[in-house]
Phi, psi and omega in degrees: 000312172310314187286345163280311198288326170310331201276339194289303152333280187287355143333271208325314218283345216263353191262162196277154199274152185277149186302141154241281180278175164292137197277031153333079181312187207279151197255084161322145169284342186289292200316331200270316200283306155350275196293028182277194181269319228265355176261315191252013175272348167267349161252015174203033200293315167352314191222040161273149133320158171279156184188155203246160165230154177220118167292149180269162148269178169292300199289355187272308210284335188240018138273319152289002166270272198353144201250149204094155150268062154283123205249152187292134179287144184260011175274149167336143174298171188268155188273087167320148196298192155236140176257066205227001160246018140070035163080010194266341183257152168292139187307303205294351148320295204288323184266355177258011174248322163292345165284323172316302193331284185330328196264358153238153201304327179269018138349302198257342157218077192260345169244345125334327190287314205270346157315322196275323200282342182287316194295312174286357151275341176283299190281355180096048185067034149195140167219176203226118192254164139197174173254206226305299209244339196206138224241147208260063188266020184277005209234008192286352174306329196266354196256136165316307189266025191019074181191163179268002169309122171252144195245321199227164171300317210276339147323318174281342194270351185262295183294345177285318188275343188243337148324139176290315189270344164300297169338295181285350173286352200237014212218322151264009189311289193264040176299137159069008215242163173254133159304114188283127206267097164287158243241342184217095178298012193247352169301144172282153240261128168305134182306139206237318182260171170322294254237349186251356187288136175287099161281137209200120150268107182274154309137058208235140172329080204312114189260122162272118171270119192275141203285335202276046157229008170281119138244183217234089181266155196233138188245155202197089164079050182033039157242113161321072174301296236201153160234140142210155203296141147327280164296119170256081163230174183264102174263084179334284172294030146268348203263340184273327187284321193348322214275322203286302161306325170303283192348297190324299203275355196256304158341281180330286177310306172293345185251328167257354196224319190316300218233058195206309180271161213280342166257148188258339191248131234167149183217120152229171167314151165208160167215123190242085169275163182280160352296020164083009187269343170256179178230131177253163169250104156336279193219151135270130169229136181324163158266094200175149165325330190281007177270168181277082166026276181090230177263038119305186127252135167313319179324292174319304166303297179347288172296347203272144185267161177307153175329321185284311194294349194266322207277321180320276153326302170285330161306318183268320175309301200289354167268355171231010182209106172230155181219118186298352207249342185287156183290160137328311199272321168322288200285325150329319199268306172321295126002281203290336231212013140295285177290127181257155337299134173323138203234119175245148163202189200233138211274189184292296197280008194272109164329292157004310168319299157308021200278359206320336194289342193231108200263123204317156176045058196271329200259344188248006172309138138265144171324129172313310224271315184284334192274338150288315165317309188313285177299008163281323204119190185272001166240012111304359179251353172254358145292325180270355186255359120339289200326303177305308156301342163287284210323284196304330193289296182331294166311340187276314185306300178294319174332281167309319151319304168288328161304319152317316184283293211268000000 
């Protein structure tokens, strides 16, 4: 009995303790900074879309922090009056064009203002904006075209002022993060605060992408883990293609990103159009929680073991375990999730397909009635918050009333 109980024991003490986080390795500011557009778009402008970067200033950058949507006019400042008309027109034309002036914003970054109106034009009258780490598409509910096509300045600025992920790119870039050691003491020194990051408004030529060839790849010690579609909708006709696209997006990486980019750990974009033969690189993203998974789990990537270590593990499972009761479709769906990198997409029956109910970035919306008070300025918008406390005080009064009666 001493001697069970000693093994028993020795179970217990050999078996592994359970995860309370995710096992990340430390999330460096150097690593966030990698993944800006504006670090990595000059080694890989080649095999980008086109696109412009226009540094921002403090006065652009403390206009988009700033609360409210007051939009810039996109027309020329107004021509100050000459006074060779002796007084003969009233003055009060002339003081409502100089307040307008005042009242407007890009007043304070004109030439930033007029960088944009060149560029969009430069791209052929539309563009698709973000800054560093993240494009504002939680906000196209507010855009005339519910779309990021931008036409005008006062488009981009209106989709910029109004995102949640613009907001966290200006505000939080370095959340969770570590000061980073460089690797050359002699390289010049990485911005270490908020307030010290080269903020860059891109510019990228509008293109309609169609989303159901866009993924999301996850690189792990500089191995290609996991692929997965982008749109979590059900596209029959990726499943045929599957094997063709993996070759591709796997190619791609070995030959343009594996042994270029500045990290072993990484998440990128691809966008594959037809005929599917070329590959573009989108977006680069940290290796950290805030990115998204998609059908993965962060768990999963973390844990999941490499390519040599994968091979192993299925040589030893299929020799020592089989079950007559598994499907056809099982050991299919197993079989595909063997071969590396893991390739996902979202099947017919995958809760996902369904989601229609719930319409994407749905958490960063506002009521149309605040985002209209909002873009008048601040005293329709202090009028609609007026409005709004008779409303609530008024309902609290009956509330109490009938509770009184009853």
């Amino acid at each position: 009995m001493p001697a069970k109980e000693a093994d028993d024991c020795s179970e217990r003490s050999s078996s592994p303790e359970p995860l309370t986080s995710l096992p990340f390795p430390p999330i460096t500011k150097a690593h966030i900074l990698h993944c800006s557009y504006h670090y990595w778009h000059e080694l890989y402008r080649p095999i980008t879309p086109k696109a412009r970067l226009i540094p921002l200033t403090p006065s652009f950058l403390s206009y988009l922090r700033s609360d409210g949507i007051i939009l810039p006019s996109d027309s020329p400042p107004p021509t100050p009056w000459s006074d060779s008309d002796s007084g003969v027109f009233s003055s009060q034309e002339d003081d409502t064009s100089d307040s307008d002036t005042e009242e407007d914003p890009s007043i304070n970054f004109r030439e930033i203002h007029q960088q944009i109106k060149d560029t969009i034009l430069e791209l052929g009258g539309k563009v698709a904006p973000k800054l560093n780490w993240s494009a504002p598409k939680d906000a196209t509910w507010i855009s005339a075209t519910n779309s990021m096509e931008c036409r005008l300045p006062s488009d981009i600025y209106l989709l910029l002022k109004s995102s949640d992920f613009i907001s966290h790119d200006l505000e939080h870039a370095f959340d969770d993060c570590v000061d980073s050691t460089p690797s050359n003491p002699s390289s010049p020194p990485q911005p270490s605060t908020q307030n010290e990051i080269p903020y860059h408004l891109i510019l990228r030529k509008y293109i309609l992408l169609n989303p159901s060839v866009e993924f999301r790849c996850f690189v792990r010690s500089r191995s290609l883990l996991a692929i997965t579609q982008r749109d979590l909708n059900h596209f029959e006709f990726l499943f045929p293609m599957k094997g063709a696209l993996r070759a591709r997006i796997q190619i791609f990486f070995e030959e343009k990103l594996k042994d270029t980019f500045p990290d072993e750990n990484f998440v990128f974009d691809v966008y594959v159009p037809p005929p599917h033969k070329r590959v573009w690189l989108i977006d680069i993203n940290p290796w950290a929680p805030r990115t998204d998974p998609l059908l993965f789990s962060w768990l999963e990537l973390l844990t999941m073991e490499g390519p040599g270590m994968r091979s192993q593990t299925k040589h030893r499972d299929s020799s020592s375990s089989s079950d007559d009761c598994t499907s056809e479709e099982e050991v299919e769906d197993e079989d595909d999730e063997d071969e590396f990198p893991i390739f996902r997409l979202v099947k017919r029956d995958d809760p996902e397909a369904y989601s229609f109910n719930t319409p994407q970035f749905s958490a960063h919306k506002l009521p149309k009635d605040v985002v209209d008070a909002s873009a008048g300025g601040p005293g329709p918008l202090r009028e609609f918050a007026d409005q709004w406390k008779a409303i609530v005080a008024s309902q609290e009064r009956e509330d109490e009333e009938g509770g009184g009666v009853g």
